[in-house]
One Martini backbone bead per residue (centre of mass of N, CA, C, O) as a GRO file, in nm:
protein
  395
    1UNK     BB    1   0.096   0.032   0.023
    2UNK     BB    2   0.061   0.353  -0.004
    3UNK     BB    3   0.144   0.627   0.143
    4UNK     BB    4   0.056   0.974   0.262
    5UNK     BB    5   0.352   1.073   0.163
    6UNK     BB    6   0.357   0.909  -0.130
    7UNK     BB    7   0.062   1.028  -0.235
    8UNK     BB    8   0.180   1.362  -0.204
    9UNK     BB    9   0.436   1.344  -0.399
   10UNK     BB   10   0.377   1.243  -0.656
   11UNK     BB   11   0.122   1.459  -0.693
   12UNK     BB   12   0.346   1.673  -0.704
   13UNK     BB   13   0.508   1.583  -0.953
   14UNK     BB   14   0.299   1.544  -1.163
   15UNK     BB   15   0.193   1.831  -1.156
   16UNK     BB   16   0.456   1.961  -1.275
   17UNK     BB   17   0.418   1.791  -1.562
   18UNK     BB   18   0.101   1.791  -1.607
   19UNK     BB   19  -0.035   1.525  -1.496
   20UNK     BB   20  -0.338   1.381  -1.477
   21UNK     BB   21  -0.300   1.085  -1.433
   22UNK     BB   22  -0.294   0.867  -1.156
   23UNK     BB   23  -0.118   0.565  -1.029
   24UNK     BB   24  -0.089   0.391  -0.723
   25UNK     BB   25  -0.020   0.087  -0.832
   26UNK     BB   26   0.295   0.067  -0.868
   27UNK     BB   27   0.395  -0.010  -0.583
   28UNK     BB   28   0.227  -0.289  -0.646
   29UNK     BB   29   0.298  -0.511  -0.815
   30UNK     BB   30   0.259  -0.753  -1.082
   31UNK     BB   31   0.348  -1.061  -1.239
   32UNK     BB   32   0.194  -0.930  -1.526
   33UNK     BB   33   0.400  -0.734  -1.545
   34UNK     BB   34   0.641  -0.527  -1.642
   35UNK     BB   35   0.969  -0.556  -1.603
   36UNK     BB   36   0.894  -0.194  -1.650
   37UNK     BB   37   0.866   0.137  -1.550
   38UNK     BB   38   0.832   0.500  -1.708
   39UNK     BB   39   0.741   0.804  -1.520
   40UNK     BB   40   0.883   1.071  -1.526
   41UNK     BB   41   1.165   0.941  -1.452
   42UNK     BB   42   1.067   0.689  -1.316
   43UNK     BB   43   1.185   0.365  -1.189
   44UNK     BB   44   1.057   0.053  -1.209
   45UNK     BB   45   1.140  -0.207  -1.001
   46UNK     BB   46   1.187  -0.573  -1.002
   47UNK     BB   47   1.375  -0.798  -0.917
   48UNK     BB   48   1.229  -1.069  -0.918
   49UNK     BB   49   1.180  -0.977  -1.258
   50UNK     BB   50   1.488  -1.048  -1.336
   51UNK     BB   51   1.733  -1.108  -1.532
   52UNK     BB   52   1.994  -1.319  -1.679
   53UNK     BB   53   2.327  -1.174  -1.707
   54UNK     BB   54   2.607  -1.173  -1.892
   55UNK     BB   55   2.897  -0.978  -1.834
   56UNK     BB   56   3.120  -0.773  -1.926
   57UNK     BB   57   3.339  -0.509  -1.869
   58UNK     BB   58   3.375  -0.386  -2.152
   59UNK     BB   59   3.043  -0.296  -2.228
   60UNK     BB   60   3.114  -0.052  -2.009
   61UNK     BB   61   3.413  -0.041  -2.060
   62UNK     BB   62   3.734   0.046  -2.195
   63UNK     BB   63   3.910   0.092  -1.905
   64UNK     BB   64   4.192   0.049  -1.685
   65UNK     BB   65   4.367   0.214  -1.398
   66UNK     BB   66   4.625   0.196  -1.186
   67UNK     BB   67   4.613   0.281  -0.795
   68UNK     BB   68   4.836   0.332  -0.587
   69UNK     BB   69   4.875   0.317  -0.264
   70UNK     BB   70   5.028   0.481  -0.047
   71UNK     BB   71   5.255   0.307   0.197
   72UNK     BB   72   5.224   0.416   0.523
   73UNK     BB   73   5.174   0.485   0.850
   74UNK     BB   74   5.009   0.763   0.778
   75UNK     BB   75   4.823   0.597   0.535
   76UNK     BB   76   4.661   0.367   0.674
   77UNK     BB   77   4.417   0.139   0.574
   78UNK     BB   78   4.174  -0.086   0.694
   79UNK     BB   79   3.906   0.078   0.523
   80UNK     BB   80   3.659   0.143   0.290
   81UNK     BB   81   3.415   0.355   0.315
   82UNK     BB   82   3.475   0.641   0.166
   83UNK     BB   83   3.478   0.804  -0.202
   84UNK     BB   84   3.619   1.115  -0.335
   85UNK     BB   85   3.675   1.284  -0.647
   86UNK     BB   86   3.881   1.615  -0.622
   87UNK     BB   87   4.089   1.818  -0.795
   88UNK     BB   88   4.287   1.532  -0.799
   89UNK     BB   89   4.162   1.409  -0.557
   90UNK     BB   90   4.176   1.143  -0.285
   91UNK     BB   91   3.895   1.075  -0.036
   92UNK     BB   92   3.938   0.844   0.209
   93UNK     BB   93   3.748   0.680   0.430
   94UNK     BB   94   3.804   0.523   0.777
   95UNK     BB   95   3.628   0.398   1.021
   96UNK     BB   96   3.776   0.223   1.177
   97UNK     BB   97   4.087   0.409   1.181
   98UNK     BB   98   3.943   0.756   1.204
   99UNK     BB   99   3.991   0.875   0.885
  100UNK     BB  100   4.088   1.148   0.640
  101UNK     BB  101   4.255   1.046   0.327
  102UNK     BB  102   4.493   1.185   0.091
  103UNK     BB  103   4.519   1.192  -0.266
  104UNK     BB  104   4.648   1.123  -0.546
  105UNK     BB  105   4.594   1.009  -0.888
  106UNK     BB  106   4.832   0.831  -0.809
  107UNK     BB  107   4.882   0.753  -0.481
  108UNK     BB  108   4.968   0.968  -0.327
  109UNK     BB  109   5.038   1.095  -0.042
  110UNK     BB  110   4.920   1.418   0.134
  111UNK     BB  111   4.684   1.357   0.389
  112UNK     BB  112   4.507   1.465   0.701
  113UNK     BB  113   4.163   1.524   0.776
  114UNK     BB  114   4.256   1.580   1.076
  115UNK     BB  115   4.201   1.443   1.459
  116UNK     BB  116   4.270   1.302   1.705
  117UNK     BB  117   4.020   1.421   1.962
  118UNK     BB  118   3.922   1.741   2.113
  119UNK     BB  119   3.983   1.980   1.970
  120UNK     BB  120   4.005   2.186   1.699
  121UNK     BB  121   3.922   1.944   1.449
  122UNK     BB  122   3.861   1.714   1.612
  123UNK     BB  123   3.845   1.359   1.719
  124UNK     BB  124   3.710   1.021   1.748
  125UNK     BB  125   3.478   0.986   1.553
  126UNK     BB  126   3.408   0.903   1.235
  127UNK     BB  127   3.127   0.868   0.946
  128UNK     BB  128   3.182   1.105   0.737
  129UNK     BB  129   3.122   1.296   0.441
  130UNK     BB  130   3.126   1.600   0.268
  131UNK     BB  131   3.149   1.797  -0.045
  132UNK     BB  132   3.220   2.169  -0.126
  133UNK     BB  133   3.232   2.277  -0.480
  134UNK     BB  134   3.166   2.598  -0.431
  135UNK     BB  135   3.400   2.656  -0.133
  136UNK     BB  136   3.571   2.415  -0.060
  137UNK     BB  137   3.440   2.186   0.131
  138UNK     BB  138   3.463   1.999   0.407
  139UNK     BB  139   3.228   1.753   0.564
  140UNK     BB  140   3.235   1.621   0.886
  141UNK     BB  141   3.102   1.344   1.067
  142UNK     BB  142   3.147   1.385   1.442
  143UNK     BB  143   3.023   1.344   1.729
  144UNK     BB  144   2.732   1.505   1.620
  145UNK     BB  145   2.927   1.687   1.404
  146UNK     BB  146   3.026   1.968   1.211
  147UNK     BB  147   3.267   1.983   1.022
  148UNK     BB  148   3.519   2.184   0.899
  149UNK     BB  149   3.700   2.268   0.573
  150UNK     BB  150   3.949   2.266   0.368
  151UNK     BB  151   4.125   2.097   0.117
  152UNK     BB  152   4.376   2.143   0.307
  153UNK     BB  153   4.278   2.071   0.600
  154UNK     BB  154   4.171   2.339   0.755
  155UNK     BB  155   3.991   2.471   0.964
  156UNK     BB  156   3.707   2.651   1.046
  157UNK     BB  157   3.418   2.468   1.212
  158UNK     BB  158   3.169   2.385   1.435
  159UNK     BB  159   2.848   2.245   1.425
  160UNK     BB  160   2.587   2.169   1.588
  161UNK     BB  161   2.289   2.014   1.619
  162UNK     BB  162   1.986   2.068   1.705
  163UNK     BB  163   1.822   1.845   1.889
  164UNK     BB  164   2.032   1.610   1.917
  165UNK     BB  165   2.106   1.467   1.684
  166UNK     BB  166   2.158   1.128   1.571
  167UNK     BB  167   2.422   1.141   1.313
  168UNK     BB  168   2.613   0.999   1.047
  169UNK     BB  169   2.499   1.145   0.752
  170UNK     BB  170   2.635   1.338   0.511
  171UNK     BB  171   2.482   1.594   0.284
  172UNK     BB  172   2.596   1.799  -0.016
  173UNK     BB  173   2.340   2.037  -0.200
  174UNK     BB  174   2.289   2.333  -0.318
  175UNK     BB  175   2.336   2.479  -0.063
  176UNK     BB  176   2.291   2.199   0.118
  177UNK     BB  177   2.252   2.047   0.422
  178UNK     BB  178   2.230   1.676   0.503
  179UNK     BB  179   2.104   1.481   0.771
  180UNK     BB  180   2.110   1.114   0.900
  181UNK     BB  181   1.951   0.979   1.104
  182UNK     BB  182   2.071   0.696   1.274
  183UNK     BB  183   1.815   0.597   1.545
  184UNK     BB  184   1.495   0.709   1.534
  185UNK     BB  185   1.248   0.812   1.682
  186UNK     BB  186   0.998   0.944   1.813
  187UNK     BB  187   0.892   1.169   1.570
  188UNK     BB  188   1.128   1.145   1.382
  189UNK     BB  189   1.326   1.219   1.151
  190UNK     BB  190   1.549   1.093   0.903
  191UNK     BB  191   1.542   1.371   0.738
  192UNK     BB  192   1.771   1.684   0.737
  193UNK     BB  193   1.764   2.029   0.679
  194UNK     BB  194   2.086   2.213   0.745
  195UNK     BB  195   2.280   2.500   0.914
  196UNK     BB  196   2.556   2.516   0.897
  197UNK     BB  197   2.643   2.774   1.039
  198UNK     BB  198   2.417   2.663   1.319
  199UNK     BB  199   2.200   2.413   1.321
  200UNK     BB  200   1.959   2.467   1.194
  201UNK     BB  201   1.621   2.339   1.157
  202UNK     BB  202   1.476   2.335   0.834
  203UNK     BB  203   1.382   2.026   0.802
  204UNK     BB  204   1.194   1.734   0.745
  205UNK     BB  205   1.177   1.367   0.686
  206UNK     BB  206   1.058   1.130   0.712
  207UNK     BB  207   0.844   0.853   0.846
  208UNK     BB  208   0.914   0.572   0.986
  209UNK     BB  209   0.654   0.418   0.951
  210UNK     BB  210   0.587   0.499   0.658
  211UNK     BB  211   0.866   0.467   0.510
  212UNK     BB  212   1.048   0.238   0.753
  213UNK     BB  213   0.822   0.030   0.904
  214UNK     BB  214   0.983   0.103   1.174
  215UNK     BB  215   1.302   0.151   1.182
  216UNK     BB  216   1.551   0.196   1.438
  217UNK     BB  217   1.728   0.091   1.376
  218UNK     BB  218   2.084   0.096   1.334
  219UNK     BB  219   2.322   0.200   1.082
  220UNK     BB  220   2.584   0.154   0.847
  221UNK     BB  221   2.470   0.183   0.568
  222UNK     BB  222   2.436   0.324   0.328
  223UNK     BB  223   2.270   0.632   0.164
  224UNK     BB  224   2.411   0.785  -0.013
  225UNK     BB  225   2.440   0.866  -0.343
  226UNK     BB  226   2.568   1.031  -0.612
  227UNK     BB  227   2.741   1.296  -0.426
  228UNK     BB  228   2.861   1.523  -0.652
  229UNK     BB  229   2.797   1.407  -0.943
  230UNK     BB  230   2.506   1.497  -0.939
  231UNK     BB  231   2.241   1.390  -0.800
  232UNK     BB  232   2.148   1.289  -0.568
  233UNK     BB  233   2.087   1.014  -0.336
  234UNK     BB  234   1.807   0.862  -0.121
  235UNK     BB  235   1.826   0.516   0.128
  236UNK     BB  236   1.762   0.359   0.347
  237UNK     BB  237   1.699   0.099   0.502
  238UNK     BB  238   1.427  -0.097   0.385
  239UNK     BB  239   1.360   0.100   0.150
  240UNK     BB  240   1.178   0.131  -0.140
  241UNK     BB  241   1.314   0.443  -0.214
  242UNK     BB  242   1.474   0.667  -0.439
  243UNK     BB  243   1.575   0.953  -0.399
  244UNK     BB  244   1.597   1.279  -0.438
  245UNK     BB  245   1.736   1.610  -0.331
  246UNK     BB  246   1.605   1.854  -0.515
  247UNK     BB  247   1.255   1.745  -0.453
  248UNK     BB  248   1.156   1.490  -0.309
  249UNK     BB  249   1.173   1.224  -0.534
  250UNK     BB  250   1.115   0.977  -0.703
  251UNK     BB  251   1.357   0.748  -0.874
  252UNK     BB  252   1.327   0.481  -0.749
  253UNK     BB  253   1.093   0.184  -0.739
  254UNK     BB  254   1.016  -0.110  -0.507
  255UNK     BB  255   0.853  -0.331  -0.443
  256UNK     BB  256   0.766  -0.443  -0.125
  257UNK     BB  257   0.833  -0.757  -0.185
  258UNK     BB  258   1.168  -0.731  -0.173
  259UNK     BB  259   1.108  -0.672   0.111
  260UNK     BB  260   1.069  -0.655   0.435
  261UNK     BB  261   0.822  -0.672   0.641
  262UNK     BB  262   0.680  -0.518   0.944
  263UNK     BB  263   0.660  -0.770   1.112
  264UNK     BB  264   0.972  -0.853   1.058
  265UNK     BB  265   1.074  -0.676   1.196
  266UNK     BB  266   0.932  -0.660   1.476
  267UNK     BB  267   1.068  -0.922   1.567
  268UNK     BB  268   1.366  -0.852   1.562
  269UNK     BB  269   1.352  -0.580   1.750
  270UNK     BB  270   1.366  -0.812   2.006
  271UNK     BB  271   1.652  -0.851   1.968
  272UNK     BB  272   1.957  -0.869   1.952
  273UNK     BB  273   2.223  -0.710   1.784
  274UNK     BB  274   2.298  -0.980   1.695
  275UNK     BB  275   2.064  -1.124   1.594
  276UNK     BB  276   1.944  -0.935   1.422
  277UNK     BB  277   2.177  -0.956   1.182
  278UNK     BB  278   2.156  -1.208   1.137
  279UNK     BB  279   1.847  -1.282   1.057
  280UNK     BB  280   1.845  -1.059   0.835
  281UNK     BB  281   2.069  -1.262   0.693
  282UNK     BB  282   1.807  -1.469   0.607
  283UNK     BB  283   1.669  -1.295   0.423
  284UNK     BB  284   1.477  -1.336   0.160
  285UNK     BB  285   1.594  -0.976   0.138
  286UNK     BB  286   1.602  -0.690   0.109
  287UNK     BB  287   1.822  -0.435   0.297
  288UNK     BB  288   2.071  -0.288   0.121
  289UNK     BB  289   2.251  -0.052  -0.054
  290UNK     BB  290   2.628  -0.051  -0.161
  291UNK     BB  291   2.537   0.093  -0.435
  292UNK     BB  292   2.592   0.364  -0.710
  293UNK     BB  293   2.561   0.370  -1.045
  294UNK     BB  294   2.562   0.663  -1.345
  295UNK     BB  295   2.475   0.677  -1.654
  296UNK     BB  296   2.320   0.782  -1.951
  297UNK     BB  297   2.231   0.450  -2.024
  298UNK     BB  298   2.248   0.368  -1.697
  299UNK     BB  299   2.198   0.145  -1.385
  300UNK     BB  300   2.417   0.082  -1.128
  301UNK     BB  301   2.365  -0.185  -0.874
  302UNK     BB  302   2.445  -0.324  -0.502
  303UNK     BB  303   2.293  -0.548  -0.342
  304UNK     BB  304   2.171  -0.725  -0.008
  305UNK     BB  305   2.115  -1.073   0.008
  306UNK     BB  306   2.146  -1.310   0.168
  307UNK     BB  307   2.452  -1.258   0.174
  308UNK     BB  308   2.435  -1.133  -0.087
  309UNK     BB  309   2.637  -0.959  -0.347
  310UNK     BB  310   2.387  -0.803  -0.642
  311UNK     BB  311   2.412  -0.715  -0.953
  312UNK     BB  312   2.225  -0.422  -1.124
  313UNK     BB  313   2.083  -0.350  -1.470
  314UNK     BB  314   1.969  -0.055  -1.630
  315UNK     BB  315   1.830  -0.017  -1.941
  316UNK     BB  316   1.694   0.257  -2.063
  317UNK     BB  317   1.635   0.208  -2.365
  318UNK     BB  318   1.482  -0.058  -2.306
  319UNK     BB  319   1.365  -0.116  -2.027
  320UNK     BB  320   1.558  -0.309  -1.879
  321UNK     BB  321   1.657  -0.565  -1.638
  322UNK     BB  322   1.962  -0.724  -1.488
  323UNK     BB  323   2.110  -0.971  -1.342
  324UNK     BB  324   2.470  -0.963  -1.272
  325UNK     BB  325   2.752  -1.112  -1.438
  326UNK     BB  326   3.050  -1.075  -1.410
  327UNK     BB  327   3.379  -1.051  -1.646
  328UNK     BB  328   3.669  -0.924  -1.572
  329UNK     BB  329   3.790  -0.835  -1.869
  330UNK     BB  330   4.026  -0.574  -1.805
  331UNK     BB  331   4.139  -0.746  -1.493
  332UNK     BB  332   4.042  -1.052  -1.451
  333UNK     BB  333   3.941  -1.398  -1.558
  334UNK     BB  334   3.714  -1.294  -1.348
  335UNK     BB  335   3.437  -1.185  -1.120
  336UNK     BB  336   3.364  -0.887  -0.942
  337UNK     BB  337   3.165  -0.576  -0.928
  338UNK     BB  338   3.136  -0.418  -0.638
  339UNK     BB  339   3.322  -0.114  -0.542
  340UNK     BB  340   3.166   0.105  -0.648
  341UNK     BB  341   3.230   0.470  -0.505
  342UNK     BB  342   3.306   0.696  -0.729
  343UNK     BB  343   3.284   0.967  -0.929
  344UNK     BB  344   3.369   1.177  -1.197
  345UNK     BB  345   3.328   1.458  -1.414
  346UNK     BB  346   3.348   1.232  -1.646
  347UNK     BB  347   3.188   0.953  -1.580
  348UNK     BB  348   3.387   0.800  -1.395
  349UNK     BB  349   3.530   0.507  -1.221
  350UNK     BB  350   3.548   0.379  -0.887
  351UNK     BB  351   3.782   0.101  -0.739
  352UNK     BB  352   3.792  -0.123  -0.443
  353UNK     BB  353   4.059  -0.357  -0.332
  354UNK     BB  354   4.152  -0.547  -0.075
  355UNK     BB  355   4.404  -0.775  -0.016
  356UNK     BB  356   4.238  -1.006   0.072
  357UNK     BB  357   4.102  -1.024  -0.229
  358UNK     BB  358   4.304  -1.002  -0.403
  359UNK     BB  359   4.486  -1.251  -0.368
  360UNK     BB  360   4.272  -1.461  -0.501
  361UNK     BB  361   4.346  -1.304  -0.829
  362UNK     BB  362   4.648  -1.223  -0.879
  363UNK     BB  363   4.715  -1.450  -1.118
  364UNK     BB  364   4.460  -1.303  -1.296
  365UNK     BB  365   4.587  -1.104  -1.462
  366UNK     BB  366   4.611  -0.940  -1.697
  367UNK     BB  367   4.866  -0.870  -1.897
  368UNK     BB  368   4.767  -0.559  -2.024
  369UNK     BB  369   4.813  -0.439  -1.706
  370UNK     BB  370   4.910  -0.169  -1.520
  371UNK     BB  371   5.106  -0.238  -1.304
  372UNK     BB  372   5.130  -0.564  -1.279
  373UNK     BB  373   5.441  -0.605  -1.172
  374UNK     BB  374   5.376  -0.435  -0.858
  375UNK     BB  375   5.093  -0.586  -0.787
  376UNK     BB  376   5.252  -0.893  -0.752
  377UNK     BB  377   5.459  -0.696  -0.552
  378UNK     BB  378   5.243  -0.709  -0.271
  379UNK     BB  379   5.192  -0.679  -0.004
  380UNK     BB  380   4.942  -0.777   0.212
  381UNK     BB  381   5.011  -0.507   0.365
  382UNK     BB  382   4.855  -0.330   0.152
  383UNK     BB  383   4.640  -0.128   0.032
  384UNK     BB  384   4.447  -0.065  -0.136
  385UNK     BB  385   4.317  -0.083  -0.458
  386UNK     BB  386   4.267   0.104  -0.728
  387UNK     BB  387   4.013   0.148  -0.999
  388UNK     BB  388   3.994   0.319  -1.309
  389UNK     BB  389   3.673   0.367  -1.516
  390UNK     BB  390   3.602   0.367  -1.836
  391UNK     BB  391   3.341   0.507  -1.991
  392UNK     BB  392   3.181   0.480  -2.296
  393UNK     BB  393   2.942   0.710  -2.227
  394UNK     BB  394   3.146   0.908  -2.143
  395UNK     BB  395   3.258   1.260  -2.196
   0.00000   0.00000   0.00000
C-alpha cells in the first residue's frame, strides 16, 4: 500500500509535469506487469523478475588504470568506507581507522584531514564526509557534529545540530547540508535539512513508521549515491524508495515484495543486536543497497540479499534491467565488480579493491593491465587498491 507520504509527494511530481491521471498502484506490481516501467523520469524495478545477463566489464567500460595508493605508517587504511573524487585529489575515509585520508590520482599520499582528540577540528569518531565544491569545503561528520574545513585540511569551524540529532551520514548539495539520522526515535524524521552555519533544523523528511516500516534500528549501510558529481540520492535500509534530494521526489521505486515486510522487522526488532544482525542476513529479501552508480545509458547497483552481494544492471533505452554476473576482463579472468566507490567529473568510476581479496585472484590479472607486475610484488599488508573505469559513453 502507498503511504500518505508518497502519495502526497507523487500527486506533487505528477503536477509539475503536467500529468493529469495518476496510477498509485504501481507501488505494488503484479508478477504479470511488465518488467519495468518509467513514467515521467521515476523508475520502477521489481528485482524478483529481473533477467539473468552476464556480462563482460568491457561492454560497459573501454579502459581500466591502476591507481596504488602510497602505504606508509601515516597513510594506513584498514577499510575504505566512503570515496570521493575532487580537484584531482582522492579523499578516502577509513571509519575503523578513525581518520579521513587524502592521495592524489596518482596514489601518492598528500594528508590527513583532521585528527584523534578533543580540540578544534579533531574528533574521536568520524563516520561521514562530504565535499561542498561551491566553497571548497569538506564536511565532516563526526560525534554528533559538523566540522568543517578547506581542502588542504585546514580547520574551520564546528557547528552541534540543535535538538541533539543523532546523524551519522551527511551530504552536501546545491548550497543545502542533508544529515541522516542515525537511529530515530519516536516524532522524529529519518533526514533533516540543516543551517551548516548555525545548526538549525532548515526541514525534516521521511516518517519512520510510513516510510521506514518502522525501523529505528541503528544502520552502518551508506545512504546517500551518486554524492558529488549529479543529483544525490537517498535510501536507507529498508526503504524500497532512492529519492532524489533536488526536490525529495521518487527516482526508483521497488515493489514492497523485494523487502522484509513491517511485522518481520518487528520481530527482529525484539533480539538483541547480534542476533538482528544474523536474522536480517537469513531474510530473502533486499537489506539495503551498497552501491550506486548512474552513467547516461545505465544504472548500476549493488544490493544485498541474504548475504549476498547481487550486481543490477538497467538498460534505460530499452527499459529492462537484470541481475548481472561480471567477467571483468579488463582486469582479471572472472570475479566481480562489487566495490565501485564514486565517480569523477567525467562520468567514471573508481573501485577499491582491498588486499585480502586481491590476493584471491592476483595471479589471473591479464597480462596488458598497467602496473601489472608493481601488483604481484604487493605486501599483503599494502592499502587497497584503487582502479579507474572509464566508460564507454562517459564524456
Amino acid at each position: 500500500m502507498v503511504n500518505r507520504f508518497m502519495r502526497k509527494i507523487i500527486l506533487k511530481t505528477l503536477k509539475k509535469v503536467g500529468v493529469v491521471i495518476v496510477c498509485l498502484s504501481v507501488f505494488t506490481c503484479q508478477p504479470n506487469q511488465k518488467l519495468s516501467r518509467q513514467h515521467e523520469g521515476v523508475f520502477f524495478i521489481d528485482i524478483d523478475l529481473s533477467q539473468e545477463l552476464e556480462i563482460l566489464s568491457s561492454e560497459i567500460f573501454k579502459s581500466v588504470k591502476t591507481i596504488i595508493l602510497e602505504t606508509r605508517n601515516e597513510s594506513l587504511i584498514a577499510h575504505i568506507s566512503e570515496m570521493q573524487v575532487f580537484e584531482n585529489r582522492i579523499f578516502i575515509l577509513d571509519v575503523i581507522g578513525r581518520a579521513l585520508l587524502v592521495f592524489d590520482t596518482e596514489g601518492r599520499f598528500i594528508r590527513r584531514i583532521g585528527g584523534l582528540g578533543r580540540g578544534p577540528g579533531e574528533y574521536r569518531n568520524i563516520s561521514d564526509f562530504t565535499i561542498d565544491p561551491v566553497n571548497s569545503r569538506i564536511l565532516v561528520a563526526a560525534d554528533g557534529t559538523i566540522i568543517q574545513y578547506n581542502t588542504d585540511g585546514e580547520f574551520i569551524k564546528s557547528v552541534r545540530p540543535e535538538n541533539g540529532i543523532h546523524f551519522s551520514f551527511i551530504q552536501y548539495f546545491d548550497e543545502k547540508i542533508f544529515v541522516a539520522n542515525r537511529q530515530p526515535k519516536e516524532n522524529e524524521n529519518l533526514l533533516y535539512l540543516i543551517d551548516v552555519d548555525t545548526g538549525k533544523i532548515l526541514d525534516g523528511f521521511f516518517d519512520l513508521e510510513e516510510d521506514n516500516l518502522g525501523w529505528d534500528g541503528w544502520t552502518s549501510s551508506l545512504v546517500f549515491f551518486s554524492r558529488l558529481y549529479g543529483t544525490p540520492k537517498y535510501m536507507r535500509k529498508f526503504m524500497n524508495v532512492v529519492w532524489t534530494l533536488d526536490d525529495m521526489t521518487p527516482y526508483i521505486t521497488f515493489p514492497s515484495e523485494n523487502f522484509p515486510n513491517k511485522s518481520q522487522l518487528e520481530e527482529i526488532k525484539k533480539l538483541d543486536i547480534v542476533e538482528q544482525s544474523s536474522r536480517i542476513s537469513l531474510l530473502p529479501k533486499i537489506s539495503a543497497l551498497t552501491s550506486f552508480m548512474e552513467t547516461e545509458s545505465t544504472i548500476m547497483f549493488t544490493y544485498l540479499k541474504s548475504l549476498q552481494y547481487n550486481n543490477l544492471l538497467y538498460k534505460k533505452e530499452e527499459g529492462k534491467f537484470f541481475n548481472v554476473t561480471f567477467t571483468n576482463d579488463l582486469l582479471h579472468n572472472g570475479g566481480h565488480i562489487h566495490f565501485l566507490k564514486c565517480r569523477d567529473e567525467k562520468g567514471n568510476f573508481y573501485e577499491f579493491i582491498g588486499m585480502e581479496e586481491f590476493v584471491h585472484y592476483r595471479d589471473a590479472l591479464v597480462n596488458d593491465l598497467d602496473k601489472r607486475e608493481q601488483l604481484l610484488t604487493l605486501s599483503d599488508e599494502a592499502n587497497p587498491i584503487i582502479f579507474y573505469y572509464e566508460v564507454n559513453d562517459a564524456k
